[in-house]
C-alpha positions as CSV (number, residue, x, y, z in Angstrom):
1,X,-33.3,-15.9,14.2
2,X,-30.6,-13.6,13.8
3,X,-30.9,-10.3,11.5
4,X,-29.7,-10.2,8.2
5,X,-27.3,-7.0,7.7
6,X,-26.8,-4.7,5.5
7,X,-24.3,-4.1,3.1
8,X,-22.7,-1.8,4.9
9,X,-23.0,-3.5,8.3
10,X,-21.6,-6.6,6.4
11,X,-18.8,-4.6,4.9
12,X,-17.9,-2.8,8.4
13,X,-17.8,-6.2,10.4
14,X,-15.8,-7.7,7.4
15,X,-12.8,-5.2,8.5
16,X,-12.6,-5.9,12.1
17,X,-13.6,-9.7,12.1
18,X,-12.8,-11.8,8.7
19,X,-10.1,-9.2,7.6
20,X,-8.7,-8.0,11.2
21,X,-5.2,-9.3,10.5
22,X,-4.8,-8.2,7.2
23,X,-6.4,-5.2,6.6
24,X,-7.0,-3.6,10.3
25,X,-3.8,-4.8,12.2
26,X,-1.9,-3.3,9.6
27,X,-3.5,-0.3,9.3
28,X,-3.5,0.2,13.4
29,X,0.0,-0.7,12.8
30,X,0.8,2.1,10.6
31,X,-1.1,4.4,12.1
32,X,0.7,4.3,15.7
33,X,3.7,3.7,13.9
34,X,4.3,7.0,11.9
35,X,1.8,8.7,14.3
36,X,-0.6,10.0,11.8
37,X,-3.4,10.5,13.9
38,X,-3.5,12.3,17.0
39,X,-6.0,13.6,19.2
40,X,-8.2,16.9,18.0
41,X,-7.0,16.3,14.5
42,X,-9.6,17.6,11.7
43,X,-8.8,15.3,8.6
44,X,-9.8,15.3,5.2
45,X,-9.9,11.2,4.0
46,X,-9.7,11.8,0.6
47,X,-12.0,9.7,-1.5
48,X,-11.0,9.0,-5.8
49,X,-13.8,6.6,-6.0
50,X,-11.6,3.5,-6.0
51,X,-11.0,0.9,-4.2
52,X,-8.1,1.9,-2.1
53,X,-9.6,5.0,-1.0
54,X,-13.1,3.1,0.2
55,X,-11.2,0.9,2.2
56,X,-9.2,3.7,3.6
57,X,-12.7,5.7,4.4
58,X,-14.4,2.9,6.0
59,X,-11.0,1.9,8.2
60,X,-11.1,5.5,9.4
61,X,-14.4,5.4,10.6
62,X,-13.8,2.7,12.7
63,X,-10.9,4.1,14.2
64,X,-13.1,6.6,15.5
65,X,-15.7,4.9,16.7
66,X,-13.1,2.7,18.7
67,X,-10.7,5.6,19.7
68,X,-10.5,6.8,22.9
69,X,-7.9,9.8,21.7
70,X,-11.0,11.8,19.6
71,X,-10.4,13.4,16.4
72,X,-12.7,14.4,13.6
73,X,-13.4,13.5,10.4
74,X,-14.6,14.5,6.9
75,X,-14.5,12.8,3.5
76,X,-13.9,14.3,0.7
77,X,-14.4,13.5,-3.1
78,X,-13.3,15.2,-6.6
79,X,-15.2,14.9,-9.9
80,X,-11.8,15.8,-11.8
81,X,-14.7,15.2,-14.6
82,X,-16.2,11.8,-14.5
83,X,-18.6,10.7,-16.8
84,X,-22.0,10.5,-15.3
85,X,-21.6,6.8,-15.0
86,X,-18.8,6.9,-12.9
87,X,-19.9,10.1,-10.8
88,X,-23.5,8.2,-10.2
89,X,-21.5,4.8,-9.3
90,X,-18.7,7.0,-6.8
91,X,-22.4,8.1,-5.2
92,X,-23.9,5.0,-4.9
93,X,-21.1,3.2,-3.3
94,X,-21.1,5.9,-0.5
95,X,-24.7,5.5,0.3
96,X,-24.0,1.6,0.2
97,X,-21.4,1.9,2.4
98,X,-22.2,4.7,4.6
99,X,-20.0,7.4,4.0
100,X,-20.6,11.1,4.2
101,X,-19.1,12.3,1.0
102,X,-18.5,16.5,0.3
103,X,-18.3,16.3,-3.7
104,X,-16.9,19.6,-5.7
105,X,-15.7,19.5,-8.9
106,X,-12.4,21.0,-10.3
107,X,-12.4,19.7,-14.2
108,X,-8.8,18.9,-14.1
109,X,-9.8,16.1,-17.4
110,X,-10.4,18.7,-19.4
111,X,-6.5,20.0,-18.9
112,X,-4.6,16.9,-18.4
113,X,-6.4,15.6,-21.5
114,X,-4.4,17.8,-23.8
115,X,-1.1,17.1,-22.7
116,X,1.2,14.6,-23.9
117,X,4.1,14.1,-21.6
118,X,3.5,12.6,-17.9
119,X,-0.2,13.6,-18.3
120,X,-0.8,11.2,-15.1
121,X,2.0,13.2,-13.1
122,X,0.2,16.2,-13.9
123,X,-3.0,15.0,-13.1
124,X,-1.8,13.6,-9.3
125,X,-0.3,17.0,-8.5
126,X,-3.4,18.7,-9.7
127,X,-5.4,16.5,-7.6
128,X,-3.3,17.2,-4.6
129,X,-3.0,20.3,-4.8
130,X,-7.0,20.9,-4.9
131,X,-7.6,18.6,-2.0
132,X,-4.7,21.0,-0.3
133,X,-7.1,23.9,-0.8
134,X,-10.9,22.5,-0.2
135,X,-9.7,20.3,3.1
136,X,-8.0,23.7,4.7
137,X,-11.5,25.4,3.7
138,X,-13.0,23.0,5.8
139,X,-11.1,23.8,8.8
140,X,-9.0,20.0,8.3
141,X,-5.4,20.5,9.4
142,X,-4.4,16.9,7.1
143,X,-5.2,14.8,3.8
144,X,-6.0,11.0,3.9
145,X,-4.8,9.2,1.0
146,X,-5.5,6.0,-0.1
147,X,-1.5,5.0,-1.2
148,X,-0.7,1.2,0.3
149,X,2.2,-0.9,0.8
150,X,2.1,-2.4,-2.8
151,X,2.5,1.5,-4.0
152,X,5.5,2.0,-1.6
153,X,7.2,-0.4,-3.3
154,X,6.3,-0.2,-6.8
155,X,7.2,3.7,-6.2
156,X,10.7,3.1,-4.8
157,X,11.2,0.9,-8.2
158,X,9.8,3.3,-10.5
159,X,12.5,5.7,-8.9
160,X,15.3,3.3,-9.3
161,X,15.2,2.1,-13.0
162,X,13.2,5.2,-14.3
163,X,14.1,8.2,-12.2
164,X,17.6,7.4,-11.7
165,X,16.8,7.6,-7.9
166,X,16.3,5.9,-4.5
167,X,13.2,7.7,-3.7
168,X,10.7,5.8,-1.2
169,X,6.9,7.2,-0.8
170,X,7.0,8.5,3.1
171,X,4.1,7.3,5.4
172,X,3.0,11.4,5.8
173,X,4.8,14.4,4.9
174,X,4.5,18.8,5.3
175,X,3.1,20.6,2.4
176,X,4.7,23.3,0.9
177,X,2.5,25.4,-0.8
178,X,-0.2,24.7,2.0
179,X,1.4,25.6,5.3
180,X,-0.1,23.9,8.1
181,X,-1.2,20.8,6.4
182,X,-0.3,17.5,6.4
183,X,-0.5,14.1,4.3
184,X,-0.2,11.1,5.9
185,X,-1.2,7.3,4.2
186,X,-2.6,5.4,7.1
187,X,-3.0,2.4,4.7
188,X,1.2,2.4,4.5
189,X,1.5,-1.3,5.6
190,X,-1.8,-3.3,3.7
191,X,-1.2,-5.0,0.9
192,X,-2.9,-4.5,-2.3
193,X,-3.7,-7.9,-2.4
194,X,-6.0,-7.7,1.2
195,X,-8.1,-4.6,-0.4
196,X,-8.8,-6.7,-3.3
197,X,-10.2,-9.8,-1.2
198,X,-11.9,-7.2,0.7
199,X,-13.9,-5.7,-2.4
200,X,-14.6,-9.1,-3.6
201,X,-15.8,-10.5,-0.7
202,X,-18.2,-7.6,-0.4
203,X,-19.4,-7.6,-4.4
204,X,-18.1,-4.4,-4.3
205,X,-17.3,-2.2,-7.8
206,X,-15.3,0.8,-7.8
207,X,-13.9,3.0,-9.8
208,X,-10.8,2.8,-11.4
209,X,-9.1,6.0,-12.8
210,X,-11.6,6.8,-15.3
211,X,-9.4,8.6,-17.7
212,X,-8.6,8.1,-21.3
213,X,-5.0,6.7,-20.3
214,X,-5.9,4.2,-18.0
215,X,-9.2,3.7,-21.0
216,X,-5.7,2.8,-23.8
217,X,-4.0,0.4,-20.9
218,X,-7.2,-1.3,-20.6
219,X,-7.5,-1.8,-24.2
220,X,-3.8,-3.5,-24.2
221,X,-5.5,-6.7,-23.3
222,X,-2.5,-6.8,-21.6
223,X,-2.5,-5.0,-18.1
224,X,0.3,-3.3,-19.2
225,X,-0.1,-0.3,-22.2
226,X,2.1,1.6,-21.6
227,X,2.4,2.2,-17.8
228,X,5.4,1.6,-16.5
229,X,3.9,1.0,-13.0
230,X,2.3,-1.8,-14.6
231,X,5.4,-3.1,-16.0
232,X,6.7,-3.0,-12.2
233,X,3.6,-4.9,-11.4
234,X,4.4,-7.7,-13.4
235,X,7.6,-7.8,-12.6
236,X,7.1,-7.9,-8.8
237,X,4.7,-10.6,-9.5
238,X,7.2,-12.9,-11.4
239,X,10.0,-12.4,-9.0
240,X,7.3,-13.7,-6.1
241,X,7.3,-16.8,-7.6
242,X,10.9,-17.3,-6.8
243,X,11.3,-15.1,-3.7
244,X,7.6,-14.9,-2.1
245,X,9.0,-12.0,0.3
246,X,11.0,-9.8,-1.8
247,X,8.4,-7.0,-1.3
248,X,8.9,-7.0,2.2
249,X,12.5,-7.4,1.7
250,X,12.3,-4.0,-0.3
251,X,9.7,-2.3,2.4
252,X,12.7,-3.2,5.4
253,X,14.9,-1.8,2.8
254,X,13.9,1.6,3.0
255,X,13.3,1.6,6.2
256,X,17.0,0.6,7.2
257,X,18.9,2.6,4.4
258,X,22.5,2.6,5.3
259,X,23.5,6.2,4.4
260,X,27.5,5.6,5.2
261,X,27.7,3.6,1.9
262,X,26.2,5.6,-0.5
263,X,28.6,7.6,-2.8
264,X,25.9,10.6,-2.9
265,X,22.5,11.6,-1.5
266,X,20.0,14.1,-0.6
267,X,19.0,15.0,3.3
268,X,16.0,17.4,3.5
269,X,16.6,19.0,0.1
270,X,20.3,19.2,0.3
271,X,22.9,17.5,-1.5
272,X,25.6,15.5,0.1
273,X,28.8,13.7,-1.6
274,X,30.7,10.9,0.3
275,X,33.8,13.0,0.5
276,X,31.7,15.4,2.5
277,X,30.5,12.8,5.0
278,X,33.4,10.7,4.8
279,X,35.6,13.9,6.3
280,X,33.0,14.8,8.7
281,X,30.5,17.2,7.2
282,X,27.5,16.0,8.9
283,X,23.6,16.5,7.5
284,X,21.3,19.3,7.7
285,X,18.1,21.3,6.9
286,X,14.3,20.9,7.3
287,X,11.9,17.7,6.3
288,X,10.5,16.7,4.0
289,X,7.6,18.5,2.3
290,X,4.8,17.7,-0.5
């Protein structure tokens, strides 16, 4: 009689067996693609308390277990000031699913909560930028985040009709303010969709932002409020009813841009016209940076 195992057991053998071709394949896929992991790397997964970042933490601990290029790993959390609820359910889902979490608090709520205009920008920079800071006190030389294929693309639409930009979401990037480290998204080519069958199919409940905005979106009834990544959301979701791979049509998109017919753009920070291509001025500078 064979031995009944545990959630977490159940939840590890879930990635590699029932969910190997979409959730682990793509995830190997990305990471040898962009080469985000090498060997000796120290790196800080970085875990919100949702259900990207879980799925993320658990797919990095069996890519070292399998490796045979070693690097090392610590997982790191943020109470940007959770409720006690949420802090003791962010806990519990680490002890169910076996991950070593280093918790430290920053209060960033209690700021973002007075401001009116792009509270939620403020609040993701804030976050970053403390992550920056406690991963390099830990001796980690890179960030994990949890950011997925369905945020790559909603991203480079939010960009286009809202930011009056073409602006993808890179698989890793430099920091600025931190030099030395690094932020890569290892979960750059799963689907949204694949993390969600994974929760489910585990009973799993995360988090989900646990702020007062996402609390008023909720309350919509609508999925919507007033994000306008929702609104892309939707959108994406009506145009897959007539065209079932337009998301992949956007992700080979920005991965073949075709710079010689764009009237203007911007190469590592500075800005080129047409004109100056078009008579031979070629580009320049550094990379990119976060």
């Amino acid at each position: 009689m064979s031995r009944e195992l545990s959630p977490q057991e159940t939840a590890e053998r879930s990635l590699i067996k029932t969910y190997r071709k979409s959730l682990w394949n793509p995830f190997i896929a990305a990471v040898k693609r962009y080469e985000l992991v090498s060997p000796g790397d120290h790196i800080a997964v970085c875990v919100s308390g949702g259900k990207d970042s879980f799925v993320l933490a658990k797919l990095m601990q069996e890519l070292q277990k399998h490796t045979d290029r070693p690097f090392q790993l610590t997982f790191l959390a943020m109470d940007p000031g959770y409720n006690p609820a949420n802090r003791a359910l962010l806990e519990e889902n680490a002890g169910r699913l076996g991950i070593p979490l280093t918790i430290f608090e920053s209060g960033i709520f209690d700021v973002t909560v007075q401001v009116d205009k792009n509270p939620c920008y403020l609040c993701a920079r804030m976050r970053r930028g403390n992550l920056y800071a406690r991963a390099k006190e830990l001796g980690c030389g890179k960030i994990a985040l949890g950011h997925h294929f369905s945020d790559v693309i909603e991203t480079t639409l939010l960009g286009l009709f809202y930011g009056s930009q073409l602006q993808a979401m890179p698989p890793k990037l430099r920091s600025r303010n931190f030099p030395g480290m690094e932020l890569i998204r290892p979960l750059y080519c799963v689907h949204e969709d694949a993390i969600v069958h994974w929760r489910n199919y585990n009973n799993l409940r995360f988090l989900q932002c646990a702020c007062r905005f996402t609390e008023e979106r909720d309350a919509s009834h609508d999925g919507v409020g007033e994000s306008k990544r929702q609104e892309v959301k939707l959108l994406l979701r009506e145009l897959k009813k007539t065209n079932p791979n337009i998301e992949k049509s956007i992700f080979r998109a920005i991965h073949g841009v075709q710079l010689d017919t764009f009237p203007g753009f911007k190469h590592r920070g500075a800005a080129h016209t047409f004109t100056d291509i078009y008579n031979g001025s070629p580009p320049s500078g550094g990379g990119a940076d976060a």
